[in-house]
C-alpha positions as a Markdown table, in Angstrom:
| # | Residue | x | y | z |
|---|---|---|---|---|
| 1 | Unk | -45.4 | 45.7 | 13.3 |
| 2 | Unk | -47.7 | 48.3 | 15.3 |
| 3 | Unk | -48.1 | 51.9 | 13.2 |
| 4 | Unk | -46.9 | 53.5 | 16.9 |
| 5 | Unk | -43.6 | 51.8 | 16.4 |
| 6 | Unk | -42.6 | 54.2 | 13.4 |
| 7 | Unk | -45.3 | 57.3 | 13.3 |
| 8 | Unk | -44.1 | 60.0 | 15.3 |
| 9 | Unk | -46.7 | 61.8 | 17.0 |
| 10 | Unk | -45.6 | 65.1 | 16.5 |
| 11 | Unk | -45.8 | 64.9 | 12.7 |
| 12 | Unk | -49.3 | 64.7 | 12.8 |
| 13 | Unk | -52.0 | 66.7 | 11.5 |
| 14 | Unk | -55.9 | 67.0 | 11.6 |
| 15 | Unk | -56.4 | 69.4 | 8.9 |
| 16 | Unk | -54.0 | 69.2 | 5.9 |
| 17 | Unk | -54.1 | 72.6 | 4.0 |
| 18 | Unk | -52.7 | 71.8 | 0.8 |
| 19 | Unk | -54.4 | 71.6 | -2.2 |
| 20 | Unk | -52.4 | 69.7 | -4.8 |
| 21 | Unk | -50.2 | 66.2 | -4.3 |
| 22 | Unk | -46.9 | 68.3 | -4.3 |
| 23 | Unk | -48.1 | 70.3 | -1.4 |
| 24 | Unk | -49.6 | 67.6 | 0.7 |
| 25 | Unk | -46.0 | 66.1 | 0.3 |
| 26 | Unk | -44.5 | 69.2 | 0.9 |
| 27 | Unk | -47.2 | 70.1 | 4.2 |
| 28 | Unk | -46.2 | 66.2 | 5.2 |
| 29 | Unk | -42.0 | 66.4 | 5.1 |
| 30 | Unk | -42.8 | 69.7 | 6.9 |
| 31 | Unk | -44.1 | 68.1 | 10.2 |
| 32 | Unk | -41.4 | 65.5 | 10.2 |
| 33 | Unk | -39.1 | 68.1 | 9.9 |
| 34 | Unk | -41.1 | 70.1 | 12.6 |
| 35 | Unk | -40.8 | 67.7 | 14.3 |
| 36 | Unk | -37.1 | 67.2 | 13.9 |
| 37 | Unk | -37.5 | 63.3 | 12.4 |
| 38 | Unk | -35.6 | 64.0 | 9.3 |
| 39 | Unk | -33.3 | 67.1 | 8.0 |
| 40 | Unk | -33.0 | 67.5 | 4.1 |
| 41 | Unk | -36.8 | 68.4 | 2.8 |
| 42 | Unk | -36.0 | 69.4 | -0.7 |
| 43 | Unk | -34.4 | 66.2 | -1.2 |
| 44 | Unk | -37.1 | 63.7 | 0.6 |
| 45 | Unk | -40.2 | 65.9 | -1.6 |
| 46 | Unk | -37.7 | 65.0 | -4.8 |
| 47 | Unk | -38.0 | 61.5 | -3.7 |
| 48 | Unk | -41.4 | 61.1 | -3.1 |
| 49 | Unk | -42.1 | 63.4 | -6.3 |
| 50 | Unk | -40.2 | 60.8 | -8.4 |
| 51 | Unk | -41.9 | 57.7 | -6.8 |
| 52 | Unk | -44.9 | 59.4 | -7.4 |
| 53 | Unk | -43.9 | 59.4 | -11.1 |
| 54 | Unk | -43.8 | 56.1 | -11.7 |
| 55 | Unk | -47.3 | 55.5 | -10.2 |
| 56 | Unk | -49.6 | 57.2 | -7.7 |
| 57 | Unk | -49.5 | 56.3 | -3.9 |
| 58 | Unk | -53.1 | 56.9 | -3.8 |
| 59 | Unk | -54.7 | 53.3 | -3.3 |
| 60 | Unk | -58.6 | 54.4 | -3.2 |
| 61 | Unk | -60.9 | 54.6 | -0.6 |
| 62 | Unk | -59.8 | 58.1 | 0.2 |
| 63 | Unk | -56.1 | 56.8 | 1.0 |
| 64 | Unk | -52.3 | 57.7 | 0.2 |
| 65 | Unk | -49.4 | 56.2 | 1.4 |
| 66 | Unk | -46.4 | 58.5 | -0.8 |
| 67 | Unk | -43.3 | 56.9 | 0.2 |
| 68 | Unk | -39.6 | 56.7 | -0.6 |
| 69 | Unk | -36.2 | 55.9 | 0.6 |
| 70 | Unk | -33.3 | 58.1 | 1.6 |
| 71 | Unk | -29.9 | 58.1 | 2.9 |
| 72 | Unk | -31.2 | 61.2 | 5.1 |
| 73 | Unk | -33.1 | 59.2 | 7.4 |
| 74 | Unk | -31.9 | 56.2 | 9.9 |
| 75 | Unk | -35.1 | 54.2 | 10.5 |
| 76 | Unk | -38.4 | 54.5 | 8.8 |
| 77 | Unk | -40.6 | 57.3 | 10.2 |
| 78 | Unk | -44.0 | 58.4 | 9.0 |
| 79 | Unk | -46.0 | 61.4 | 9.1 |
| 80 | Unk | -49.9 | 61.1 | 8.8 |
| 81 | Unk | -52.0 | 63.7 | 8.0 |
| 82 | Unk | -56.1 | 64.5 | 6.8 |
| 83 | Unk | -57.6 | 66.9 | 4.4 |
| 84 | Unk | -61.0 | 68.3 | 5.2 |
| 85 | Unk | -61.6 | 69.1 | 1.7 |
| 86 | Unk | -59.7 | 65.9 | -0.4 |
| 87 | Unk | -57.1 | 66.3 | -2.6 |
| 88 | Unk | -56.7 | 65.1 | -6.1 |
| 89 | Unk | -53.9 | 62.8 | -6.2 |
| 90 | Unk | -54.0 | 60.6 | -9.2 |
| 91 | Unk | -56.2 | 57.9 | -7.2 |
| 92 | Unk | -56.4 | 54.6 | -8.6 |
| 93 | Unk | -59.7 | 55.1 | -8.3 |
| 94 | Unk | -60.1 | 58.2 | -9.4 |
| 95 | Unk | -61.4 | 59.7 | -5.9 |
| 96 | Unk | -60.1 | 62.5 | -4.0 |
| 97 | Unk | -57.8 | 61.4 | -0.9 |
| 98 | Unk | -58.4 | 62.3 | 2.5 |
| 99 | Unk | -56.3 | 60.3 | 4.5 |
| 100 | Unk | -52.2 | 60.3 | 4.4 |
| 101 | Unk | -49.6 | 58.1 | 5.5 |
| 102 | Unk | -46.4 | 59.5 | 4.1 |
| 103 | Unk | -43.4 | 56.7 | 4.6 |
| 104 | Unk | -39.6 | 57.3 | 4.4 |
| 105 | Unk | -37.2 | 54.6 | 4.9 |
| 106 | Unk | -33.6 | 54.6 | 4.7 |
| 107 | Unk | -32.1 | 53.2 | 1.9 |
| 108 | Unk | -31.1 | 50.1 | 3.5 |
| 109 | Unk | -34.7 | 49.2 | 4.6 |
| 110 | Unk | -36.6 | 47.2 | 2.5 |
| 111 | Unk | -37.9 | 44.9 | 5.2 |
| 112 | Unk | -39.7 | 47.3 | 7.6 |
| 113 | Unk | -40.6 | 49.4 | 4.5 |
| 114 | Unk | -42.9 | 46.7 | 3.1 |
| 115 | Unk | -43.9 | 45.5 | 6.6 |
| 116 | Unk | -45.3 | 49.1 | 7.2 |
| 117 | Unk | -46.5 | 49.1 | 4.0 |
| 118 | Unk | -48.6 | 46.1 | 4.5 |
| 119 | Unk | -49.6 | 47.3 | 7.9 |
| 120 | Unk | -51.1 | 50.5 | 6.9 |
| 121 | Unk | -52.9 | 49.3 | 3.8 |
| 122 | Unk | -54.5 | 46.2 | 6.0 |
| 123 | Unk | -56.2 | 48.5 | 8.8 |
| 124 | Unk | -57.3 | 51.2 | 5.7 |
| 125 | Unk | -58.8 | 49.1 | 4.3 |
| 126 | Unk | -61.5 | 49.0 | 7.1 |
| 127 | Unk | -64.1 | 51.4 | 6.3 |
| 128 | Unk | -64.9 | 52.2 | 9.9 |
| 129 | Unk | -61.9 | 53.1 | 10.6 |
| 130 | Unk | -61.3 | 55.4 | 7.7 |
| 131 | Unk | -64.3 | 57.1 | 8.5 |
| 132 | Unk | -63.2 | 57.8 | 12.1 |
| 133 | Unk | -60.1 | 59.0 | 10.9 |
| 134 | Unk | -61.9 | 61.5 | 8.6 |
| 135 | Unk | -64.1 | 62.6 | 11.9 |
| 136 | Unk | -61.7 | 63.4 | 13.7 |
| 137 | Unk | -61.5 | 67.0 | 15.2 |
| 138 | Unk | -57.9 | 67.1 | 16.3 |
| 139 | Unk | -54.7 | 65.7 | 16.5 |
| 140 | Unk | -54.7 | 64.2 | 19.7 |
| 141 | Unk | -58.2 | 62.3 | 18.8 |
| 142 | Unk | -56.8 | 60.7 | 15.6 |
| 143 | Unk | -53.4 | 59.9 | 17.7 |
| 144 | Unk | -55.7 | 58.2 | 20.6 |
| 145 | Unk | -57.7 | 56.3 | 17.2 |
| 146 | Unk | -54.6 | 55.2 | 15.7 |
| 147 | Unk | -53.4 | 53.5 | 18.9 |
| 148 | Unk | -56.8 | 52.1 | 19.9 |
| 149 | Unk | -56.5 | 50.2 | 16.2 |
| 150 | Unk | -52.8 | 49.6 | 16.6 |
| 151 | Unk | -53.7 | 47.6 | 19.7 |
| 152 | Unk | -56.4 | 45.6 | 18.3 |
| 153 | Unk | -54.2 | 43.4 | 15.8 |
């Protein structure tokens, strides 16, 4: 499964504003709602909130995937998004995140869920590329990065 194949490229963002876990959520659902890729936001930020609840999304290394499911959307789509500054978001290791993936699936989809799961968690875990990520000056240069790795595997 290639990232391209469920990120959509206009719910992407080079300089996440938000401070707190809630509003990276929040600044995330926003873009794929910008982007018209899903409709009812209060209900998806519940969602995520909730998962969020029963353990933090934030893996380490600088890295969050906050997902959920909903009946709101048809197919998984992802929005994917970096802070400048970090964001405290319960880490497992304790460290501020800089790098989002935020995942909804519909509630049907367990499959693809995990397979995008596993997907995203495999290529973060390469340093290099989490550090180009970070670099990044714009949207279009971490769109062109993410494809460059999605070919590679």
């Amino acid at each position: 499964m290639k990232i391209m194949e469920f990120l959509n490229e206009k719910a992407i963002s080079a300089d996440l504003k938000a401070t707190t876990k809630e509003g990276v959520i929040r600044e995330l659902i926003e873009l794929l709602v910008d982007a018209q890729a899903i409709k009812d936001k209060e209900r998806l930020v519940k969602v995520l909130l909730e998962r969020e609840a029963l353990g933090s999304t934030g893996i380490g290394q600088g890295v969050a995937i906050p997902h959920g499911k909903s009946e709101s959307v048809k197919e998984l789509v992802a929005a994917f998004g970096v802070s400048q500054k970090g964001v405290n978001f319960d880490s497992l290791d304790g460290e501020p995140v800089y790098i989002f993936f935020l995942l909804v699936a519909s509630e049907d989809s367990a499959g693809p869920h995990l397979k995008a799961l596993a997907r995203i968690s495999r290529l973060l875990k390469d340093k290099y590329f989490r550090d180009t990520l970070r670099s990044a000056k714009d949207e279009k240069t971490l769109l062109k990065v993410i494809k460059q790795e999605d070919s590679k595997k």
